[in-house]
MILUM-271901 format. One line per field, with one value per atom (N, C-alpha, C): chain; atom name; x, y, z. Coordinates in steps of 0.05 Angstrom, whole numbers. Each point is the difference from the previous one (the first is absolute). Example, Ala and Ser with C-alpha at 12.3 -4.5 7.8 and 13.67 -1.06 7.14 Angstrom:
BEGIN
c = A_A_A_A_A_A
a = N_CA_C_N_CA_C
u = 264_-18_18_-7_16_-15
v = -114_24_24_21_24_22
w = 156_0_0_-14_1_14
// end
This chain:
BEGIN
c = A_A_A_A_A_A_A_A_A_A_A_A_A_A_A_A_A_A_A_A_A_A_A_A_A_A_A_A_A_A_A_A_A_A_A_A_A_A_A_A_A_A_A_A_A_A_A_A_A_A_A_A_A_A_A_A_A_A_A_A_A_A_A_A_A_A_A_A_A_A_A_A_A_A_A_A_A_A_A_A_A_A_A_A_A_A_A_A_A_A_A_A_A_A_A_A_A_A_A_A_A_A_A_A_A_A_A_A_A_A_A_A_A_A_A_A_A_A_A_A_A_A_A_A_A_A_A_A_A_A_A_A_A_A_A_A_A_A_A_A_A_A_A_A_A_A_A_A_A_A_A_A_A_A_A_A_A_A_A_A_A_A_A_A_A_A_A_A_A_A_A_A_A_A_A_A_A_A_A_A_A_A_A_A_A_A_A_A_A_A_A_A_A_A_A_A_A_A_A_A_A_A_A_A_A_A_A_A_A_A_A_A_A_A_A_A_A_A_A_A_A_A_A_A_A_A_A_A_A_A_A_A_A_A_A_A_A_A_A_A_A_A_A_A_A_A_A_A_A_A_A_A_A_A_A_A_A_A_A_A_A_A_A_A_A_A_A_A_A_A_A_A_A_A_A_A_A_A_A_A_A_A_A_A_A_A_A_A_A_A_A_A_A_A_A_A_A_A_A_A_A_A_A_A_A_A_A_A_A_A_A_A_A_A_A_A_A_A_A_A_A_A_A_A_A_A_A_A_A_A_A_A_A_A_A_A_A_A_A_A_A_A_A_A_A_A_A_A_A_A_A_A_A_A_A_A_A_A_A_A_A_A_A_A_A_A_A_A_A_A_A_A_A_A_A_A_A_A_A_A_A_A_A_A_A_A_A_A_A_A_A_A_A_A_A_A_A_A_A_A_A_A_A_A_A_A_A_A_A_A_A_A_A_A_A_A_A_A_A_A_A_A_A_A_A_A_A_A_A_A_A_A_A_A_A_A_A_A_A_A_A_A_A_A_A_A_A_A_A_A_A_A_A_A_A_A_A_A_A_A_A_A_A_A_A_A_A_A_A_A_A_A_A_A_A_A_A_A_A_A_A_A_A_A_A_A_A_A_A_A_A_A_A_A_A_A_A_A_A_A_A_A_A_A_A_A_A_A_A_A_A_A_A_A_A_A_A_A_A_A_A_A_A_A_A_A_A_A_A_A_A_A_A_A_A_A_A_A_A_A_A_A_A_A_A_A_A_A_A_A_A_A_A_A_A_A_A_A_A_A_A_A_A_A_A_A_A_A_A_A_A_A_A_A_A_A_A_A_A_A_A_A_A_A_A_A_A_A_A_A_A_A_A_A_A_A_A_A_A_A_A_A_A_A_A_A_A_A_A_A_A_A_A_A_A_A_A_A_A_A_A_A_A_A_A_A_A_A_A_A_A_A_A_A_A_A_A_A_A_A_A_A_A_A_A_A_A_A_A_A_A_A_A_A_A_A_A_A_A_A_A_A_A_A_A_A_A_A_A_A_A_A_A_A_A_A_A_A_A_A_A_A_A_A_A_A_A_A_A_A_A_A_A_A_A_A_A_A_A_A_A_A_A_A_A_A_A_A_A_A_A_A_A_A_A_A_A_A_A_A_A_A_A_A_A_A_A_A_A_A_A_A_A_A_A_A_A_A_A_A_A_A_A_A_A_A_A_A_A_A_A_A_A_A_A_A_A_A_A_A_A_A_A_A_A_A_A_A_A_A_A_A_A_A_A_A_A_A_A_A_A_A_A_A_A_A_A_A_A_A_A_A_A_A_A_A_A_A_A_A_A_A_A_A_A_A_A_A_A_A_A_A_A_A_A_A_A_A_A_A_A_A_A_A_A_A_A_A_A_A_A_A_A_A_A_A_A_A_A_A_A_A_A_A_A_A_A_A_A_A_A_A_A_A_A_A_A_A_A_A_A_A_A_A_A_A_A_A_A_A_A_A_A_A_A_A_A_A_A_A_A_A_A_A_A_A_A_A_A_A_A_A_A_A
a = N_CA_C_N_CA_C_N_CA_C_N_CA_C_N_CA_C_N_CA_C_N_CA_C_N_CA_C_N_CA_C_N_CA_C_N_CA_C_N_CA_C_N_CA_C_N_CA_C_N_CA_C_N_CA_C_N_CA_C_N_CA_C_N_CA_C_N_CA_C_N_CA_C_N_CA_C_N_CA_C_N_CA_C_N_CA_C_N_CA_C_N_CA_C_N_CA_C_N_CA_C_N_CA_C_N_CA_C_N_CA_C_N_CA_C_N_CA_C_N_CA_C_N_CA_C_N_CA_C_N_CA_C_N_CA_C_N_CA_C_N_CA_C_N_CA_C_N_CA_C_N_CA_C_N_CA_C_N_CA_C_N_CA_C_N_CA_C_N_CA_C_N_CA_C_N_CA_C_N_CA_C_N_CA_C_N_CA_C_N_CA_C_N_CA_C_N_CA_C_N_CA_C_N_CA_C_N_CA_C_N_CA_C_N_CA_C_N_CA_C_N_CA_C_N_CA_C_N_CA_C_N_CA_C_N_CA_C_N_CA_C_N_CA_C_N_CA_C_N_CA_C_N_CA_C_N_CA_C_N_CA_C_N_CA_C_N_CA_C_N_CA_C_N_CA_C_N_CA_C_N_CA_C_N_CA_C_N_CA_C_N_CA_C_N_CA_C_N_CA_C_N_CA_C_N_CA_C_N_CA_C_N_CA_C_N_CA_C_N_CA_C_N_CA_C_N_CA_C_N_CA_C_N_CA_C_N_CA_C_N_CA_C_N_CA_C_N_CA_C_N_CA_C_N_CA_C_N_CA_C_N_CA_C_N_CA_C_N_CA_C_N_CA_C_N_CA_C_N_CA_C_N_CA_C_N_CA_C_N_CA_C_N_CA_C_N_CA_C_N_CA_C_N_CA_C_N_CA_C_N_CA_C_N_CA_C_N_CA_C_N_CA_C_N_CA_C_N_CA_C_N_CA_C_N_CA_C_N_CA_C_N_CA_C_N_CA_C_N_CA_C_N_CA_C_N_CA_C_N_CA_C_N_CA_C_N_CA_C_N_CA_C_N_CA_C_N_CA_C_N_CA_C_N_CA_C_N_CA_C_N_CA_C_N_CA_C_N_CA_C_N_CA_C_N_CA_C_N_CA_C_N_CA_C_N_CA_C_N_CA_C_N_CA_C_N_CA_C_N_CA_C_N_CA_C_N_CA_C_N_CA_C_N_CA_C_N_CA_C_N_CA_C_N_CA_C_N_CA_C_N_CA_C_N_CA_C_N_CA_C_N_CA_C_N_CA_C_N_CA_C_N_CA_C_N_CA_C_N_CA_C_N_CA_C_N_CA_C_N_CA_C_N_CA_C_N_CA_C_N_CA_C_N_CA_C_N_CA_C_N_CA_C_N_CA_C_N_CA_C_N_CA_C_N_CA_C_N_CA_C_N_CA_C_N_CA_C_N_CA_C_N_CA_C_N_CA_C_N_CA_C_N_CA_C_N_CA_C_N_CA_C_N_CA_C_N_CA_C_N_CA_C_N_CA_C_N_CA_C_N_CA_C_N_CA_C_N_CA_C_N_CA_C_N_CA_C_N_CA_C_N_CA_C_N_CA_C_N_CA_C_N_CA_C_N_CA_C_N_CA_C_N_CA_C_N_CA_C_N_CA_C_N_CA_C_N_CA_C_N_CA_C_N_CA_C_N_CA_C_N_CA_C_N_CA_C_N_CA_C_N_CA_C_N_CA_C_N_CA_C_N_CA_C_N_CA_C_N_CA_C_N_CA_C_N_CA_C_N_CA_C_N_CA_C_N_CA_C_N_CA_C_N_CA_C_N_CA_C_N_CA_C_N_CA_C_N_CA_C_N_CA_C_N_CA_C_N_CA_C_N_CA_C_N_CA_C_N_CA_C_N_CA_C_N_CA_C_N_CA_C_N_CA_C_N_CA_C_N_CA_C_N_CA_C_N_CA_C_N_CA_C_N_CA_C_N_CA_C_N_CA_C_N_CA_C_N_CA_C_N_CA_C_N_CA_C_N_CA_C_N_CA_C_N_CA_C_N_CA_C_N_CA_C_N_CA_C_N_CA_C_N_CA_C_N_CA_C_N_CA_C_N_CA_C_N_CA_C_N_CA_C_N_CA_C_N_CA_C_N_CA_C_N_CA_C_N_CA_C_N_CA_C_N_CA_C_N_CA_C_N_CA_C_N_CA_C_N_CA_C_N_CA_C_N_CA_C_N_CA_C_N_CA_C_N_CA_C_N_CA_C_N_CA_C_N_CA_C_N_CA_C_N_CA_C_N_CA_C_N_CA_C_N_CA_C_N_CA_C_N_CA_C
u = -102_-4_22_5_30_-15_25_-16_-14_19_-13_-17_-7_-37_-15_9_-25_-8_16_8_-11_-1_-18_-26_1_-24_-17_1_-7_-9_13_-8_4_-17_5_15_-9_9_27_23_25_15_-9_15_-1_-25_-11_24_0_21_25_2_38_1_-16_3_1_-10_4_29_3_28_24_1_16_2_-28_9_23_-1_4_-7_16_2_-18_11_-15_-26_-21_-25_-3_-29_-15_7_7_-9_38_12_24_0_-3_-2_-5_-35_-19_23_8_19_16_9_29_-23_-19_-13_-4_-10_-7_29_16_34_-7_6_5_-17_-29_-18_10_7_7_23_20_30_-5_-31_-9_-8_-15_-14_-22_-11_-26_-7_-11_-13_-15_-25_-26_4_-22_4_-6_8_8_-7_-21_-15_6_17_11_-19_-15_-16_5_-9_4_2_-21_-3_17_16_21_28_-1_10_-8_-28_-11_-11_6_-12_-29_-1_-29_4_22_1_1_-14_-8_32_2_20_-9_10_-13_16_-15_14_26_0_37_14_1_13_3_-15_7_16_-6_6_37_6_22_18_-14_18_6_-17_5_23_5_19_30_1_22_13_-17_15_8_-11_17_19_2_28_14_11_14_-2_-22_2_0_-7_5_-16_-10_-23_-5_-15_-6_-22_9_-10_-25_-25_-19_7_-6_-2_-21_-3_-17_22_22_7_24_19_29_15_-15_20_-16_23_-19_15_-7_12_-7_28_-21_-5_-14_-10_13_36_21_7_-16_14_14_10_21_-9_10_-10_15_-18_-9_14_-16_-8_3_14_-13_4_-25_1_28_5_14_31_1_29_-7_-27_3_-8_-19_-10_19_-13_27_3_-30_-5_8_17_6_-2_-11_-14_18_-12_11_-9_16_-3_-19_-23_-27_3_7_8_16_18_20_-5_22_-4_-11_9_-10_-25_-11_-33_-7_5_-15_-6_25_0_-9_-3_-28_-20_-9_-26_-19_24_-3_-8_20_-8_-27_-13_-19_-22_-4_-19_6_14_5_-21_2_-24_-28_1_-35_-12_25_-21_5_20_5_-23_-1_-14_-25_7_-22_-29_3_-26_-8_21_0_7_-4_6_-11_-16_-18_21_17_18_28_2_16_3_32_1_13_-9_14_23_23_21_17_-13_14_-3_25_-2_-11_-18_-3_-15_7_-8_-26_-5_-23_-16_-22_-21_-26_-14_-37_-5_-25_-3_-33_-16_-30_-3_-20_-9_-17_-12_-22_-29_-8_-32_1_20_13_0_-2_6_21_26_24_14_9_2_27_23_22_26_15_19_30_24_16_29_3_28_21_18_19_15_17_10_36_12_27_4_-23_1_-27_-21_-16_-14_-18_-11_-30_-18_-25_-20_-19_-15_-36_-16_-25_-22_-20_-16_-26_-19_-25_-28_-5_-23_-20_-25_-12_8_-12_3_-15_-20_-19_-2_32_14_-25_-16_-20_19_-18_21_0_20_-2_-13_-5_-13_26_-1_33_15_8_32_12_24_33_17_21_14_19_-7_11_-15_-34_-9_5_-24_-4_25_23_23_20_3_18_2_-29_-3_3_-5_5_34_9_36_12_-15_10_-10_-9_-10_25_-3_17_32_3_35_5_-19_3_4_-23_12_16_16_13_29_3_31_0_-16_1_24_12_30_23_-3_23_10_35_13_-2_-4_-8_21_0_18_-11_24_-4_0_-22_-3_23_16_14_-14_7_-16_-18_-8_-22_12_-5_9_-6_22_2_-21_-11_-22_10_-18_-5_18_-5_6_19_3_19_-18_-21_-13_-30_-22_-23_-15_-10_-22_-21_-9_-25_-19_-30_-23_-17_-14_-13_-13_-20_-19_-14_-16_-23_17_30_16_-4_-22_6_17_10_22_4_-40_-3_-1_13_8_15_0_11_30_13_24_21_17_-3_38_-5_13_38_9_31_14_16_22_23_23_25_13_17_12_16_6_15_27_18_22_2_-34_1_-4_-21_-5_28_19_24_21_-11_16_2_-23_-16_0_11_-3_37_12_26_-4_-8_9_-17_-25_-3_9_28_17_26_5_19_-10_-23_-10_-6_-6_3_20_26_25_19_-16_15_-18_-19_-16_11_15_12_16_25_25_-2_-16_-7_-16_-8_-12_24_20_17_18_11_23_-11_-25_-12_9_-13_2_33_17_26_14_-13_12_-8_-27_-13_2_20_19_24_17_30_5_18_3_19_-1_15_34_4_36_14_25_11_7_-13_-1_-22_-11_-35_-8_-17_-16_-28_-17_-26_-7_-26_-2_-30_-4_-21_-16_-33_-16_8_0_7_-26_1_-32_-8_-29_-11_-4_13_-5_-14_-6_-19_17_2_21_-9_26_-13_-4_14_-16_25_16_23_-1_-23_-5_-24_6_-13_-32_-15_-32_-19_-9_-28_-17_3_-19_2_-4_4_26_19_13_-14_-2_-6_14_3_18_-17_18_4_9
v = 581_-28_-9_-29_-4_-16_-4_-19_-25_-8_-33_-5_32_-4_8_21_0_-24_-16_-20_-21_-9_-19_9_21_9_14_-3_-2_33_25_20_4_12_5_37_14_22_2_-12_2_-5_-22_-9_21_18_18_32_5_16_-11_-24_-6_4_-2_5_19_18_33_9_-17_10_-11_-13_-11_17_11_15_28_7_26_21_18_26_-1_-25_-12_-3_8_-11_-32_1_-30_-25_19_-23_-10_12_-10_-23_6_-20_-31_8_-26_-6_14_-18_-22_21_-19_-34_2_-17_-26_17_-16_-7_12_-14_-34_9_-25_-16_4_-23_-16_10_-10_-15_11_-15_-29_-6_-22_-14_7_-19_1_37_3_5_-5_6_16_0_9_30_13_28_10_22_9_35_5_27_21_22_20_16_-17_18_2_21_4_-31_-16_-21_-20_-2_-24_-6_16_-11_-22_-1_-18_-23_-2_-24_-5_31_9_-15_-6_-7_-32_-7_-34_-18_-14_-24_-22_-10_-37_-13_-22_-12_-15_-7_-10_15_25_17_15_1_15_-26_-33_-6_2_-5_9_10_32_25_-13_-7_-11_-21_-13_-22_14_26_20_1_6_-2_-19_-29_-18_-12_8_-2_24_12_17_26_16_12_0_-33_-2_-5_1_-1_-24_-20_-24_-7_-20_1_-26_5_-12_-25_-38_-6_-37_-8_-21_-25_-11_-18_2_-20_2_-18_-17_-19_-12_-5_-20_-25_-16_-29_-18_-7_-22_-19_-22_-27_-5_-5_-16_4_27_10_13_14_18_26_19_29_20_8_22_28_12_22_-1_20_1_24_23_22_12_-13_17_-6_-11_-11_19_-8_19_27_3_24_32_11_25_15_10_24_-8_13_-2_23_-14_11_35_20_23_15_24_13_22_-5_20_22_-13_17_-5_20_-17_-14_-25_-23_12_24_16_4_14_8_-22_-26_-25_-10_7_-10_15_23_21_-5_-4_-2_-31_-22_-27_19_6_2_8_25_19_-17_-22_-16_-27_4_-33_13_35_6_1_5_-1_-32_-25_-29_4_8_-9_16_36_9_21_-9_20_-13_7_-12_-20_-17_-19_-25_-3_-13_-31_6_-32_-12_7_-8_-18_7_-6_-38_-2_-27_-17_-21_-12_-6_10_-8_19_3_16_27_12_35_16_10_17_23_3_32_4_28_5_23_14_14_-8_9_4_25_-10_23_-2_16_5_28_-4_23_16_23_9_-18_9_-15_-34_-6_-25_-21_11_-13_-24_12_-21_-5_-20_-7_-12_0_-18_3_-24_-3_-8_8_-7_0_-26_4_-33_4_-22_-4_-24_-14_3_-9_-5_-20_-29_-8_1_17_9_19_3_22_2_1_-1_23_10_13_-2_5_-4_19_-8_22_-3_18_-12_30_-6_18_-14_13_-7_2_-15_1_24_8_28_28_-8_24_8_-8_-1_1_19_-1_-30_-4_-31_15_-22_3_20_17_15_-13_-14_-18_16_-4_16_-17_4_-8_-16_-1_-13_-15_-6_-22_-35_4_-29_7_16_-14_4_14_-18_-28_-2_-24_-27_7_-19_3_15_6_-15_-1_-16_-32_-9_-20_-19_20_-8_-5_20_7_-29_-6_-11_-42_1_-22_-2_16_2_-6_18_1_-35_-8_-28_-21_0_-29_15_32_10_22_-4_10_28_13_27_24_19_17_32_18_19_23_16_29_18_19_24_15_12_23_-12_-21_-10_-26_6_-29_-22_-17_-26_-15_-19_-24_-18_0_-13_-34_-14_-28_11_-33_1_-18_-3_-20_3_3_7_-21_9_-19_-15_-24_-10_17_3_0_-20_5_-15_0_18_20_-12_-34_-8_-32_10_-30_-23_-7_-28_-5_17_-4_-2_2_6_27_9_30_-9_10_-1_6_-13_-6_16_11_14_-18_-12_-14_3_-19_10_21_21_1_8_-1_-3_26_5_22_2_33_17_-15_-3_-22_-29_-11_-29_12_22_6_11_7_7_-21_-25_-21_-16_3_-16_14_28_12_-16_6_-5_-32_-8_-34_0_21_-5_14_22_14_-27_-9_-17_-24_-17_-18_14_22_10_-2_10_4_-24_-15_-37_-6_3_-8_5_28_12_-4_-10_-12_-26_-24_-27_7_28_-7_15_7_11_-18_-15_-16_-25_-6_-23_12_22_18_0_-1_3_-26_-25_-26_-8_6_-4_2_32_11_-14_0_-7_-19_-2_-20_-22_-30_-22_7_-2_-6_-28_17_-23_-26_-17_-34_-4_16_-14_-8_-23_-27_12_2_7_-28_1_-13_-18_-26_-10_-18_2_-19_-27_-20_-29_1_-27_-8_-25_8_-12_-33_-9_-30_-16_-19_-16_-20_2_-20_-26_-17_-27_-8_24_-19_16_-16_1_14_-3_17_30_6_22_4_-27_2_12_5_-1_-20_-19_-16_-21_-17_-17_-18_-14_-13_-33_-22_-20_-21_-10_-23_-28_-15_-24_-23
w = 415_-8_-19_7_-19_-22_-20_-22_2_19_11_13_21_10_-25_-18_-20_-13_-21_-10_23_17_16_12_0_12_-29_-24_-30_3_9_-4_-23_-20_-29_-9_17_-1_3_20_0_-29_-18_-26_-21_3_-13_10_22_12_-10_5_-6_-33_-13_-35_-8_10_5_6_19_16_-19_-26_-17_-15_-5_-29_6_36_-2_-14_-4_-19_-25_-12_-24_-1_22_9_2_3_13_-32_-19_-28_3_7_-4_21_15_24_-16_-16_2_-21_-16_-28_7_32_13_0_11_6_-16_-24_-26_-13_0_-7_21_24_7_2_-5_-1_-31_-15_-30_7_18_2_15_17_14_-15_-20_-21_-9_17_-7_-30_-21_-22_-12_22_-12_1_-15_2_24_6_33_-8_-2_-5_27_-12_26_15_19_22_19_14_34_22_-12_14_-4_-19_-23_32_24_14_27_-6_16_-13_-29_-23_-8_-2_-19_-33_2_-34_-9_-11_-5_-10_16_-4_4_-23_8_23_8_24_-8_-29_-4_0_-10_2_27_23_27_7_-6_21_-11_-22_-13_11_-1_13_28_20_25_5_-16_-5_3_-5_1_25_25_21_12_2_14_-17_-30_-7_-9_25_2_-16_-9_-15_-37_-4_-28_-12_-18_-14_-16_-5_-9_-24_-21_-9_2_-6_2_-16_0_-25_17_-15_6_-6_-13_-5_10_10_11_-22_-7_-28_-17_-19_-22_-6_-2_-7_-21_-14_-20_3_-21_9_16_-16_15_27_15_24_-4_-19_-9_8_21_7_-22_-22_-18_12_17_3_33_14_31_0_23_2_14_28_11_-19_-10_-24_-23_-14_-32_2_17_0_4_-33_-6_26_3_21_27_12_21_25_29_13_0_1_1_26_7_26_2_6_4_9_31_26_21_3_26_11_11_16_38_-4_28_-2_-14_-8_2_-6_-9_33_7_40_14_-2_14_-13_-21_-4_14_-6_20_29_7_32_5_-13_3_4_-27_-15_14_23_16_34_-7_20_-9_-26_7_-2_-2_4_14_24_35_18_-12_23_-12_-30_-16_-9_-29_-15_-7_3_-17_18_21_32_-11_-16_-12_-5_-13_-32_25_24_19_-8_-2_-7_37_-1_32_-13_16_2_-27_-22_-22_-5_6_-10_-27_2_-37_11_-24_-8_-17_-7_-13_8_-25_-1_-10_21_-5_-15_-20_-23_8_-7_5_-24_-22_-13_-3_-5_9_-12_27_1_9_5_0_-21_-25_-33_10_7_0_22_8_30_-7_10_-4_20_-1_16_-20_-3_-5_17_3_21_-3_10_-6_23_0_26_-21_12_-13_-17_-6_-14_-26_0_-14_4_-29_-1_-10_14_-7_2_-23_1_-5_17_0_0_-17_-9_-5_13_1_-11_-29_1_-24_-1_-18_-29_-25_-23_-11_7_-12_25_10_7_30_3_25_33_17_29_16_6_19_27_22_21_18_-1_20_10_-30_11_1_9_-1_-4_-10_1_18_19_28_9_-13_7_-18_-19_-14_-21_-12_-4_18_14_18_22_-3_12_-30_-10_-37_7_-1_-13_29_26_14_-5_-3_-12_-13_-22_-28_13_4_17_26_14_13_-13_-19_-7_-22_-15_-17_22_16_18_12_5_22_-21_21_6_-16_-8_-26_22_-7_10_1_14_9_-9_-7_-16_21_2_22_-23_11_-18_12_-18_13_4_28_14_19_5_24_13_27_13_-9_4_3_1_-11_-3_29_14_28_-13_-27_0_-27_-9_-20_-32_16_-21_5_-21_0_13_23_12_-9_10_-13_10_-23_6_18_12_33_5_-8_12_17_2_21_16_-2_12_-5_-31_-4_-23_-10_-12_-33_-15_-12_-29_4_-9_-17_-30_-33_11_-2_4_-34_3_-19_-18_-22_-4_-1_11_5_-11_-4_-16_4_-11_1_18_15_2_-19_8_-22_-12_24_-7_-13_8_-19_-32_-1_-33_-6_7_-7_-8_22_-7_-25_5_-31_-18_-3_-25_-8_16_-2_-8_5_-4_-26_-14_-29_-12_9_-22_-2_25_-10_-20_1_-9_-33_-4_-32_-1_11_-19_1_10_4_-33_3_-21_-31_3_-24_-7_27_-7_-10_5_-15_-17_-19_-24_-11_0_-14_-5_26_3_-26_-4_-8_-32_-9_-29_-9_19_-7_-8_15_2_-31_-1_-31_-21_2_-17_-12_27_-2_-21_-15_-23_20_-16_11_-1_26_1_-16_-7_-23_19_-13_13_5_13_10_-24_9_-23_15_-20_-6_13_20_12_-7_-17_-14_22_-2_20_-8_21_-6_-6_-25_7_14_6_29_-6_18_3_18_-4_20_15_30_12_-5_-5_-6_-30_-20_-26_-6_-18_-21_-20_-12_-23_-2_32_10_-13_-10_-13_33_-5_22_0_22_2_19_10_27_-12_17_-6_-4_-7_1_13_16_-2_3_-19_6_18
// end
C-alpha cells in the first residue's frame, strides 16, 4: 500500500509504521520528535504528549491552530502567521499600521516547497476519491483531511483550495459521543458549503502539486435555477489589490512631498526687493468713500 492509498483511504496504522520508520536506529521516540519538531515549525502550540498514538492526532489541538499548520502547504511550504486585522486607519484615512507592510515576522520555511506539493497531491486524493468526497467543490480543486475520534467525541474536516483555508469541527461541549459522525460526513459537507460560497466570482488561484482548476473564476451558487442563492459579495483580483496598493503608496508620498515643499516655502526668508505684501481694504463698488451702505441718488 502506498502513502496516498493509506492517506485517502484514512488507514491509521500506516502513519503509525512510517514514524517508526523515522526514528530508525534511534527507535520509535526519535521518529515522533521528528514529528513534533515540525508540527511546532507549522504553528502548532499546544502540548503534544509523546505517545504511540501522537502520529495519528491522539493529542488535542484547537481548530485555529490545525487549521494554521494546514495553511502551510498551499503556500508552498511556509508557515503563516494567524492574525484578525490587515490595517488600521485614522479618522483622516491615514493608514497607521498594515500587516503584510509592518508586520516583523515574516512567513518562514516549515517544510520544503516539495513536501508541501506531495502532501497537496495526496490530500487532493482523499476529496477526489477518498473520505472526504463531500468536501468536493464544482469546478474548484482542494485538498484536505477527515479526522473522527474515539467513540466519535470529534468529527472534523480540514482542507484548502489555492485560494483558502478552512477548518471544521463538530463535537459536544460535555465531551458526550455524537451520533457516528466522521469526519467525512456533516463537516465536510459544512466546509463544502462554506468553500463554495466564499470562492463565487474570485479569481481562482492553482495549488502546487494538483491539477489545474477546470475554470478561472469561482462559479455561482444555483442550487434550485431560480437564481436565488447568497451571492457572495464582489472582490478585487490579486492584480487590482496590487494596483491600488500602488496608487496609495504613490498618493502618500505625493502627500509628503506637498507637506514638505509647503514647510520649506514657510521657512524661506524674503529675497532682497520683495515688498511684503498688505490686504487692500474692502470696498463697496459705487461709493467713494468705501462706507457700507446703499448709494442714494438724487
Amino acid at each position: 500500500m502506498t502513502l496516498t492509498q493509506a492517506i485517502t483511504r484514512s488507514i491509521n496504522v500506516v502513519p503509525v509504521k512510517l514514524s517508526i520508520a523515522l526514528g530508525g536506529s534511534a527507535g520509535p521516540r526519535a521518529g515522533r520528535a521528528k514529528i513534533i519538531q515540525t508540527a511546532r515549525r507549522m504553528g502548532i502550540k499546544a502540548p503534544l504528549p509523546d505517545t504511540p498514538s501522537l502520529p495519528i492526532g491522539a493529542d488535542e489541538v484547537t481548530l485555529l491552530e490545525h487549521t494554521v499548520a494546514y495553511a502551510t502547504f498551499p503556500n508552498q511550504g511556509k508557515a503563516v502567521k494567524p492574525h484578525a486585522i490587515l490595517e488600521v486607519r485614522s479618522g483622516a484615512g491615514d493608514t497607521i499600521w498594515r500587516f503584510d507592510r509592518d508586520n516583523s515576522k515574516k512567513p518562514t520555511q516549515a517544510i520544503p516547497a516539495q513536501v508541501a506539493t506531495d502532501m497537496a497531491m495526496m490530500m487532493n486524493h482523499v476529496v477526489e476519491e477518498g473520505t472526504a468526497k463531500r468536501a468536493m467543490l464544482d469546478g474548484i480543486k482542494a485538498a484536505g483531511k477527515t479526522g473522527t475520534t474515539n467513540s466519535y467525541r470529534d468529527a472534523w474536516f480540514v482542507g484548502y483550495t489555492g485560494n483558502f483555508v478552512c477548518g471544521v469541527w463538530y463535537g459536544n461541549d460535555d465531551y458526550s459521543p455524537l451520533n457516528r459522525m466522521t469526519g467525512g460526513s456533516l463537516p465536510a459537507q459544512t466546509w463544502h458549503e462554506i468553500m463554495a460560497y466564499a470562492h463565487q466570482g474570485i479569481e481562482l488561484k492553482q495549488i502546487a502539486g494538483v491539477p489545474k482548476n477546470p475554470a478561472t473564476v469561482g462559479p455561482i451558487i444555483d442550487k434550485d435555477g431560480k437564481g436565488d442563492a447568497p451571492i457572495r459579495p464582489a472582490m478585487l483580483t490579486n492584480k487590482g489589490v496590487q494596483t491600488l496598493l500602488r496608487v496609495e503608496q504613490l498618493m502618500d508620498e505625493a502627500g509628503r512631498q506637498l507637506t514638505a515643499a509647503g514647510a520649506a516655502e514657510e521657512s524661506a526668508p524674503a529675497a532682497a526687493g520683495d515688498q511684503a505684501l498688505t490686504p487692500k481694504p474692502r470696498t463697496v463698488p459705487g461709493r467713494a468713500d468705501g462706507r457700507v451702505g446703499p448709494v442714494v441718488i438724487r
